[in-house]
C-alpha positions, 0 to 999 in steps of 0.5 A: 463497479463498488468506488473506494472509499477514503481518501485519494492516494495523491501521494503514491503519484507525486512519489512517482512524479518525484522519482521520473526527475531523477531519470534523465542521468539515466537515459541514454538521449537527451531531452533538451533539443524536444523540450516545449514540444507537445507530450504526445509528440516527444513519446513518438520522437523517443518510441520505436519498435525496438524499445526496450521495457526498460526504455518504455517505462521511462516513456511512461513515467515521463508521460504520467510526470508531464501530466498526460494519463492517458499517454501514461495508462497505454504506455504501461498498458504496452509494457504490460502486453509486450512484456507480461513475465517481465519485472517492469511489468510488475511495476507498470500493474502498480502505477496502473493500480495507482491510477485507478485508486485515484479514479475510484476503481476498486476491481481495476486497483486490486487486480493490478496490485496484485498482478504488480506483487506476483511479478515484481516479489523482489521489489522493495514496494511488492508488500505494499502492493499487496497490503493495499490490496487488502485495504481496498478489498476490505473497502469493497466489503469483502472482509475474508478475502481482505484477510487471505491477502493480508495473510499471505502478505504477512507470510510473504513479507514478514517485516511488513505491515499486513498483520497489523492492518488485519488486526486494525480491521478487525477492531475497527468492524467492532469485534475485539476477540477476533482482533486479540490473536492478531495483535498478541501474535504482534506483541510476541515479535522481536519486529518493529510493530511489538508496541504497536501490538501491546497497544492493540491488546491493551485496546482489546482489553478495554472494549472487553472490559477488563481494565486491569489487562488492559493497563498491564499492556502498557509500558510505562515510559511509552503510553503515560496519558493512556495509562493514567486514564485507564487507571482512573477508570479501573479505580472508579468502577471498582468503588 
């Protein structure tokens, strides 16, 4: 099974964790008169056979605050079994997708993002879901299924990310021509990644030798220092 590369995603789990204090105004039972006891013994004192998913991912969530991953994987694992068509079920993929980047499991991470997009599209993380996705299989090596997924994320979700992650592969594996499309379509948008897009560009430009192109990316106001120094370096060779 190929392992991730990179740094582990603790922060997606302390988001969850940070999340799970907020959940007591929203249940129906109180915690206090089972505080102290064991994990595993308050989740029994909560489950019965007539949970909700509703209420069963907050057990997980609970479990996976409290510190049992265990408790927290099967209880996702449940949601997922008993409810697979449901939207919890997509966000109980996601958390198992979480837990599994943080124990290297490239296969498990990606199936579970991908499954946590297809059922839970309306969620404000689906997107994300699936830009990750992306980035692990690009980790893996294979770098055209990384770019359907980042793809079909882009067309998906249009505001998001998933173009200027393809783009940033693409330069980052050394090959700025195929790179240059993704970032100029960035560049043309109204949207939040336009500069983002003309700095691609402007990167593309120099690795390919044409300063010139390459300043003219640039705005002004904006990348002063990278401007200079392209500018410096246009002058010189052109001595």
């Amino acid at each position: 099974m190929p392992e991730l590369k990179g740094g582990v995603h603790n922060e997606k789990l302390e988001s969850v964790r940070n999340g799970v204090r907020h959940l007591g105004a929203l249940l129906s039972w109180r915690l206090s008169p089972i505080i102290g006891l064991p994990v595993v013994a308050i989740a029994l004192l909560l489950s019965t056979p007539n949970d909700s998913e509703t209420i069963a991912m907050q057990r997980a969530n609970i479990a996976l605050y409290s510190g049992d991953i265990d408790l927290a994987e099967a209880t996702y694992a449940t949601v997922i079994e008993r409810w697979p068509s449901s939207v919890e079920s997509g966000v109980a993929h996601a958390r198992l997708a979480e837990l599994a980047v943080v124990d290297g499991e490239a296969n498990s991470a990606i199936e579970h993002y991908l499954a946590a997009e297809r059922l839970s599209p309306e969620s404000d993380e689906a997107s994300l879901w699936m830009i990750e996705a992306g980035q692990i299989i690009s980790s893996t090596g294979d770098k055209e299924r990384a770019r359907e997924v980042w793809l079909s994320a882009s067309a998906r979700y249009p505001e998001s990310s998933a173009i200027l992650n393809l783009a940033s592969d693409l330069l980052a594996s050394g090959d700025p021509s195929e790179a240059f499309e993704y970032f100029q379509e960035m560049a043309s948008s109204t949207g939040a990644y336009r500069e983002l897009g003309h700095l691609g560009l402007s990167i593309c430009y120099e690795r390919m030798g044409e300063l010139e192109s390459a300043v003219a990316e640039l705005d002004e106001e904006l990348w002063v220092e990278r401007r200079g120094r392209l500018i410096s370096r246009a002058t010189a060779s052109g001595r």
